[in-house]
DRENDO-1510 file (C-alpha; in Angstrom, 1 decimal, always signed):
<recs>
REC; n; res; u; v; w
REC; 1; UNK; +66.2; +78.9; +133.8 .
REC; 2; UNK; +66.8; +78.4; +130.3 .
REC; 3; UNK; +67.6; +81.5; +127.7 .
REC; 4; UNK; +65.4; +81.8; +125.0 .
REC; 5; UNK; +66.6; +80.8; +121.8 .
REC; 6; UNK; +67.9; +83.9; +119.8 .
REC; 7; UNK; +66.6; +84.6; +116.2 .
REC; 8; UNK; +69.7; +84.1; +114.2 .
REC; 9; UNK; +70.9; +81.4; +116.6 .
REC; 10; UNK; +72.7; +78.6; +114.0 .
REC; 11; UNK; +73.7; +81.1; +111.3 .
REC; 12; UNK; +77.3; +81.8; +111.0 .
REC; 13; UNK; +78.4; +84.6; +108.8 .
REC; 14; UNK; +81.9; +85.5; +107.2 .
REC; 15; UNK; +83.4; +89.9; +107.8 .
REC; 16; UNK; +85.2; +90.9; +105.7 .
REC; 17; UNK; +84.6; +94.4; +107.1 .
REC; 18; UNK; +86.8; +96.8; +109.2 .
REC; 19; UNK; +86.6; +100.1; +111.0 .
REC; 20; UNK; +82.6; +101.2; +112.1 .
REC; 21; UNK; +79.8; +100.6; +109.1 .
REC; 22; UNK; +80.6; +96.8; +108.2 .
REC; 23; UNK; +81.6; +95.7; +111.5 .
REC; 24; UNK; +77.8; +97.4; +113.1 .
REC; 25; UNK; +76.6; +95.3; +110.8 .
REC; 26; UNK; +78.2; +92.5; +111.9 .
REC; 27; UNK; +77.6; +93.5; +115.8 .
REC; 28; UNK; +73.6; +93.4; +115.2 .
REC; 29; UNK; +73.6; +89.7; +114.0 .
REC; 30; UNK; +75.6; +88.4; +116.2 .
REC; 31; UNK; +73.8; +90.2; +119.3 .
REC; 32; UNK; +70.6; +88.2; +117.7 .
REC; 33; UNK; +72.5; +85.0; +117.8 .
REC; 34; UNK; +74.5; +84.4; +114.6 .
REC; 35; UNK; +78.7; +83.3; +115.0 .
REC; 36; UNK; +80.0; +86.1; +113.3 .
REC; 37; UNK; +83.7; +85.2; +112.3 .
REC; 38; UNK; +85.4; +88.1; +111.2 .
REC; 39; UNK; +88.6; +88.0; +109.3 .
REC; 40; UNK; +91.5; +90.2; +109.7 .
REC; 41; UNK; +95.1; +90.8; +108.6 .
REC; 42; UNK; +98.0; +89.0; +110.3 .
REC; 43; UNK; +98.6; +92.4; +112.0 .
REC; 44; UNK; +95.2; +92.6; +113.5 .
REC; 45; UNK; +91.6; +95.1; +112.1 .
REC; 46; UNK; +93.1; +98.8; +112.0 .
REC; 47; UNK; +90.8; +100.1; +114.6 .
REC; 48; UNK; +92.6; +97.4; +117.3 .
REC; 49; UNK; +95.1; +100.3; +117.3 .
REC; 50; UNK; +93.3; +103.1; +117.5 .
REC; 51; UNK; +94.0; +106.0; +120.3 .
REC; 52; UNK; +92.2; +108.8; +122.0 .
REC; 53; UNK; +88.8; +109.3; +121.2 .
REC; 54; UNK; +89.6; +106.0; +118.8 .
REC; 55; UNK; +90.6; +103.8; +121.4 .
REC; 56; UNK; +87.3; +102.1; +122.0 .
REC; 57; UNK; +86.2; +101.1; +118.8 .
REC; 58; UNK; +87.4; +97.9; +118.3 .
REC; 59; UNK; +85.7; +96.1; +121.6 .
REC; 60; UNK; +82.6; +98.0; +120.9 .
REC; 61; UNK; +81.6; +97.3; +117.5 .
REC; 62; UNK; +83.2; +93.4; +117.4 .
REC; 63; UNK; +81.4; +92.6; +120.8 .
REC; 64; UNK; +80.5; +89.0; +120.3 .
REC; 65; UNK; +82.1; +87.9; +117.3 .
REC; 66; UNK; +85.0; +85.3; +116.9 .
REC; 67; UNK; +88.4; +86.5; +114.9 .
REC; 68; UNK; +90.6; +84.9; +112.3 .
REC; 69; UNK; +93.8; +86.3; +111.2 .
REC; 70; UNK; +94.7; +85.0; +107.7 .
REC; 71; UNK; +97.4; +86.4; +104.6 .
REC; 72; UNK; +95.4; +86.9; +101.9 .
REC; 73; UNK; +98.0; +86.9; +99.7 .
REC; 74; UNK; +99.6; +83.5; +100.1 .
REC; 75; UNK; +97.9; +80.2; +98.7 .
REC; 76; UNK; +97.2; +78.4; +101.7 .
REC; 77; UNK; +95.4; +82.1; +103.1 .
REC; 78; UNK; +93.1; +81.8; +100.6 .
REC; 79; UNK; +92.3; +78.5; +100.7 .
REC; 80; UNK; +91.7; +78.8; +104.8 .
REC; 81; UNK; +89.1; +81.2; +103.7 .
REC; 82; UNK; +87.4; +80.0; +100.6 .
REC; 83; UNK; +86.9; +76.9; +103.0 .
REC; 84; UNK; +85.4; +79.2; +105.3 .
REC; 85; UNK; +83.2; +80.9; +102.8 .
REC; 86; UNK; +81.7; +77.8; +102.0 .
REC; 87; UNK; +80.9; +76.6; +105.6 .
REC; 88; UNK; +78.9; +80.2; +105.7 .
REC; 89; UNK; +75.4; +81.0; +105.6 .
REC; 90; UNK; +75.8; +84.7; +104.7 .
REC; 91; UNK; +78.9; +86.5; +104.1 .
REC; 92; UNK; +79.3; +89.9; +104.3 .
REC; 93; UNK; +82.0; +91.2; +101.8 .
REC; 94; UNK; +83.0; +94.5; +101.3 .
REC; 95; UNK; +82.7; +93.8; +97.5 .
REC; 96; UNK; +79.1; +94.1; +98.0 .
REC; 97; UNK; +80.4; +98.6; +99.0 .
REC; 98; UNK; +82.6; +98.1; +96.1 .
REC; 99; UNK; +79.7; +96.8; +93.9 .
REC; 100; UNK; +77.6; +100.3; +95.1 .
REC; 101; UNK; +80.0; +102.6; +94.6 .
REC; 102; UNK; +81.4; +101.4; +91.0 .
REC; 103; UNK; +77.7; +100.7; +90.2 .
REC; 104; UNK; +78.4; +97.1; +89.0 .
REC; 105; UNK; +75.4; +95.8; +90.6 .
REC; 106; UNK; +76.2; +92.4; +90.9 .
REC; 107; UNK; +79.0; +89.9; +92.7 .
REC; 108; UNK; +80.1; +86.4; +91.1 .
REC; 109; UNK; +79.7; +83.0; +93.9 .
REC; 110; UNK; +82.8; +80.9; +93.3 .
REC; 111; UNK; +82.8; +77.6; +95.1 .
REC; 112; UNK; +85.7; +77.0; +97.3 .
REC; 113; UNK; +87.7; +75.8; +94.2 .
REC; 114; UNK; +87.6; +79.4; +92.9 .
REC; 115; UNK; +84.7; +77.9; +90.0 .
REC; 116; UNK; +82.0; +80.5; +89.2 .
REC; 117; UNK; +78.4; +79.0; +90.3 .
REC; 118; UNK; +76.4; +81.9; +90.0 .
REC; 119; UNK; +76.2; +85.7; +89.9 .
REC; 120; UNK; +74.3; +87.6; +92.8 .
REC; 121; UNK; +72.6; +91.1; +91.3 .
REC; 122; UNK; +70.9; +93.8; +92.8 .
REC; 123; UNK; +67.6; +92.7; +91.7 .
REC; 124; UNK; +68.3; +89.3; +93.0 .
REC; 125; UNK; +68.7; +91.0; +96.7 .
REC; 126; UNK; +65.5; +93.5; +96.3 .
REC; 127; UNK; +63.3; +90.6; +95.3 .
REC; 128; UNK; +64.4; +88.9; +98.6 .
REC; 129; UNK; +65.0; +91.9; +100.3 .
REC; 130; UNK; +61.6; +91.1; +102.7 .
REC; 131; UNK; +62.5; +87.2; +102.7 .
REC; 132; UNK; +64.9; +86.7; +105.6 .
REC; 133; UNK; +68.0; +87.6; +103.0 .
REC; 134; UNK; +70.3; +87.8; +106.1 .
REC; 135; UNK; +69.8; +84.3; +107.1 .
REC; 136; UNK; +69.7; +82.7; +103.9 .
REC; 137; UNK; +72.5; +81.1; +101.8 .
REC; 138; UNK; +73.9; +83.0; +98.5 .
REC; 139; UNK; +73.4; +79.8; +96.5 .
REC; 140; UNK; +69.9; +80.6; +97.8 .
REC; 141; UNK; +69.6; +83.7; +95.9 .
REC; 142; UNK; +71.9; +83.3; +93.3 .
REC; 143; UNK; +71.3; +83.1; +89.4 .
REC; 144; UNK; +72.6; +80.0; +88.6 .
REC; 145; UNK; +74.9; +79.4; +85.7 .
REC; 146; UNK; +75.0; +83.0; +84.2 .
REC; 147; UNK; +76.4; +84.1; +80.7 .
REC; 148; UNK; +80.2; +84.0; +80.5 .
REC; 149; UNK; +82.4; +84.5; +77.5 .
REC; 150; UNK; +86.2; +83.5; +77.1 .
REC; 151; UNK; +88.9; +86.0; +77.5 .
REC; 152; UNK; +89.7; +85.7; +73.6 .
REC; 153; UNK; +86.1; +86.1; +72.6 .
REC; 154; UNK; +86.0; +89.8; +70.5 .
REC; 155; UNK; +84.2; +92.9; +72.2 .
REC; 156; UNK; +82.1; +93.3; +69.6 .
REC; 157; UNK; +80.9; +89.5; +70.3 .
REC; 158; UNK; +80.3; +90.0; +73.9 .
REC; 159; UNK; +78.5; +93.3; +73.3 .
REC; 160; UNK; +75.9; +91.5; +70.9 .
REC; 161; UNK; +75.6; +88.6; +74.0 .
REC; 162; UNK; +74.5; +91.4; +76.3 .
REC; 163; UNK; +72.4; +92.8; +73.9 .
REC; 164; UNK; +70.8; +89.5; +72.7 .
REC; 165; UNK; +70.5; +88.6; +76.3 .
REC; 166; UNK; +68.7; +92.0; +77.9 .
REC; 167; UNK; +71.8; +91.7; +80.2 .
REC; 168; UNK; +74.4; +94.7; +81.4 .
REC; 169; UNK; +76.9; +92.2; +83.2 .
REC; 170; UNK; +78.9; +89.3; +81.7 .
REC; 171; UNK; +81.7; +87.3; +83.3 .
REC; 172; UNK; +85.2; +86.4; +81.5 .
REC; 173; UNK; +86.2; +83.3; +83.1 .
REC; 174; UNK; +88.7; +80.8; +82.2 .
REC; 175; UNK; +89.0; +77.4; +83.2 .
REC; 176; UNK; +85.5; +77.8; +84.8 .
REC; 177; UNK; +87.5; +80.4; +86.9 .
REC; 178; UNK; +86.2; +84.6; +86.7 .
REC; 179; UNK; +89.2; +86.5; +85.4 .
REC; 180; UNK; +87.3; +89.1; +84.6 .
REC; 181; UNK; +83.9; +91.3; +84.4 .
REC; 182; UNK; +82.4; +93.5; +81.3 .
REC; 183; UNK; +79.9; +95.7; +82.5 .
REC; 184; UNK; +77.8; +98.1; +79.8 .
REC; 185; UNK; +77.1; +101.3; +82.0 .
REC; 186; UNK; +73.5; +102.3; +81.1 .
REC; 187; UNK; +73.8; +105.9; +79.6 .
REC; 188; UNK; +72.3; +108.7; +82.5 .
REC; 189; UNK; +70.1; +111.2; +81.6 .
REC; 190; UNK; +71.9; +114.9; +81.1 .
REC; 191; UNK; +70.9; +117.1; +84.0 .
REC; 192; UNK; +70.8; +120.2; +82.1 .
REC; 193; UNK; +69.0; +122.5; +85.1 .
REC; 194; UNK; +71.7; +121.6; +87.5 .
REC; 195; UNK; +74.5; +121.6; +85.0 .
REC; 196; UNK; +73.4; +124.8; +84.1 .
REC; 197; UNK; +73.2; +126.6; +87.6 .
REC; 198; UNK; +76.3; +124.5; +88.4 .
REC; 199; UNK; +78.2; +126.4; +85.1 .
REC; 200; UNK; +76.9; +129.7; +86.6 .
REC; 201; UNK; +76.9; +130.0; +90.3 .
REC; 202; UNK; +76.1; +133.6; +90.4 .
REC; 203; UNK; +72.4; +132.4; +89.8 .
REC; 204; UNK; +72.2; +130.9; +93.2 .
REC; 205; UNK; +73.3; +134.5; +95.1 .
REC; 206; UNK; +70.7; +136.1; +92.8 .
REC; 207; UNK; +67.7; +133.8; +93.7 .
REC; 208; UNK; +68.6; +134.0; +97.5 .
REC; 209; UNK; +68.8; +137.8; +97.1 .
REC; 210; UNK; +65.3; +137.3; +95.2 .
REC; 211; UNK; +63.7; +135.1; +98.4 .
REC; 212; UNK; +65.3; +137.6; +101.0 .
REC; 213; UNK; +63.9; +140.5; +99.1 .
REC; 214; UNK; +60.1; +138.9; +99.1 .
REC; 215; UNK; +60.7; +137.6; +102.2 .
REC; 216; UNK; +61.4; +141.4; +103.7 .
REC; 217; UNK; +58.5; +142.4; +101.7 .
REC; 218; UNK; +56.2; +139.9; +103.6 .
REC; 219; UNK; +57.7; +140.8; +107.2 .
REC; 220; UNK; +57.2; +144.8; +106.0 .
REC; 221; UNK; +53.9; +144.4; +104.8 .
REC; 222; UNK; +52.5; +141.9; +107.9 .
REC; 223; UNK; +54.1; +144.9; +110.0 .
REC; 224; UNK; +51.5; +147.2; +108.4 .
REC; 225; UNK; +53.6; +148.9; +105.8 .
REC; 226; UNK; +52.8; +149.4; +102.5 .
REC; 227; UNK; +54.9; +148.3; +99.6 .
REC; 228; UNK; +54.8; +148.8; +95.7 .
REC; 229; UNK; +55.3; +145.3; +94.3 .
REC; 230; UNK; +55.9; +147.5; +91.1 .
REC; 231; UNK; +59.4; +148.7; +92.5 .
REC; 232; UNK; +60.0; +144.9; +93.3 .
REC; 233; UNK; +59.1; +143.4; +90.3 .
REC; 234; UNK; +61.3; +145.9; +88.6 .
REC; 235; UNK; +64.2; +145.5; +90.8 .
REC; 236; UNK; +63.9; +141.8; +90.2 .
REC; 237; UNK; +63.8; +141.7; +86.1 .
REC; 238; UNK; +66.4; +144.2; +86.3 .
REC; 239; UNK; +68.8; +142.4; +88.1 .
REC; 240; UNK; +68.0; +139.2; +86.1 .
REC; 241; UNK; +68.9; +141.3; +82.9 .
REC; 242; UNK; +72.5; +142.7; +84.4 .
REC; 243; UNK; +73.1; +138.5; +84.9 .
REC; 244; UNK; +71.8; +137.8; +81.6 .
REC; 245; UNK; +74.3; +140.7; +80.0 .
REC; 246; UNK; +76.9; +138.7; +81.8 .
REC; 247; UNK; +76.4; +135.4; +81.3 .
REC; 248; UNK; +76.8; +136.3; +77.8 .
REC; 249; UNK; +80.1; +137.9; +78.1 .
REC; 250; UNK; +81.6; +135.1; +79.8 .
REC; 251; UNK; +80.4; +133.0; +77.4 .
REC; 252; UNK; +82.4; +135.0; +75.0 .
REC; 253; UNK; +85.7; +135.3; +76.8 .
</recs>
């Protein structure tokens, strides 16, 4: 009897991932078919040497995937795996974390001679978010020939480009190579409420002693007793007052 074809079955994606999130990642595709090949260090993925409660990790979340233990650092490393990068259909970088977390929103495609093709953003991946984005190719998705500037170009200049262009991201690149990235952060709204309460942290204590003291109130009252909301009240704008008197002082210490 003949198994049934799996999903991703032809697809072969490059990790660049290590320890649990990337490498789940990497564990779902290839369970639905895909030849994940992940790459490591000469010395082997950390969790391959892993103890205790860490000891399993390894052969449970790179089940089904083929390894490749490369340098990096030397030339002929890099080449190994800019050669792989272009045999791939997906790759899954953990620039793409690095992207998030510095809130770049976007990763340059080189070719496997290191020359920038296009630029992958974040609204490139939401607009094929629902269009089989795992199994496509990057040059699929890509922009094509984005804006780049020379490393000797002025700031000033490049800050006109993006603004001319509607644009946040530009690459430096020289030689047709990326040497570098200029990003414009988009200026984020103040949070004054948070800011405030986060400058003066007595307020929280005082509103939970505010929802305990309504919430006694409630239990008294559904109990049968009767309670003066007058007394409450009062308590309440009292004790807001005493803060008030010293949030002021601190403010003049």
């Amino acid at each position: 009897m003949t198994q049934p074809k799996l999903p991703l079955e032809g697809i072969r994606i490059a990790e660049f991932c290590h320890v649990v999130m990337g490498p789940t990642c990497g564990l779902v595709l290839a369970d639905l078919g895909a030849e994940v090949i992940k790459v490591e260090p000469l010395d082997g993925d950390h969790t391959r040497k892993l103890v205790a409660s860490g000891a399993g990790f390894f052969p449970t979340y790179n089940r089904n995937k083929k390894s490749f233990a490369v340098d990096l650092k030397a030339p002929l490393g890099r080449e190994a795996v800019l050669k792989l990068i272009a045999s791939a259909d997906v790759v899954m970088a953990e620039a793409i974390v690095v992207m998030t977390e510095k809130a770049l929103g976007c990763l340059g495609v080189v070719d496997e001679n290191g020359f920038l093709r296009g630029i992958i953003t974040d609204g490139d991946l939401r607009r094929h978010m629902g269009d089989g984005l795992l199994a496509r190719r990057a040059q699929e998705i890509m922009t094509p020939a984005p804006k780049t500037v020379s490393p000797d170009l002025l700031a000033s200049a490049a800050l006109e480009m993006i603004n001319a262009s509607a644009i946040t991201t530009l690459f430096v690149v020289e030689g047709g190579r990326p040497v570098g990235i200029i990003h414009r952060r988009q200026k984020q709204p103040t949070p004054t409420v948070s800011r405030f309460i986060e400058h003066h942290p007595s307020l929280k204590i005082l509103a939970l002693a505010f929802l305990l003291l309504i919430g006694v109130m409630l239990v008294a009252e559904g109990m049968g007793s009767h309670m003066e909301k007058g007394y409450i009240y009062f308590a309440m704008a009292f004790s807001l007052f005493v803060e008030m008197l010293n949030m002021r002082y601190r403010r003049k210490q």
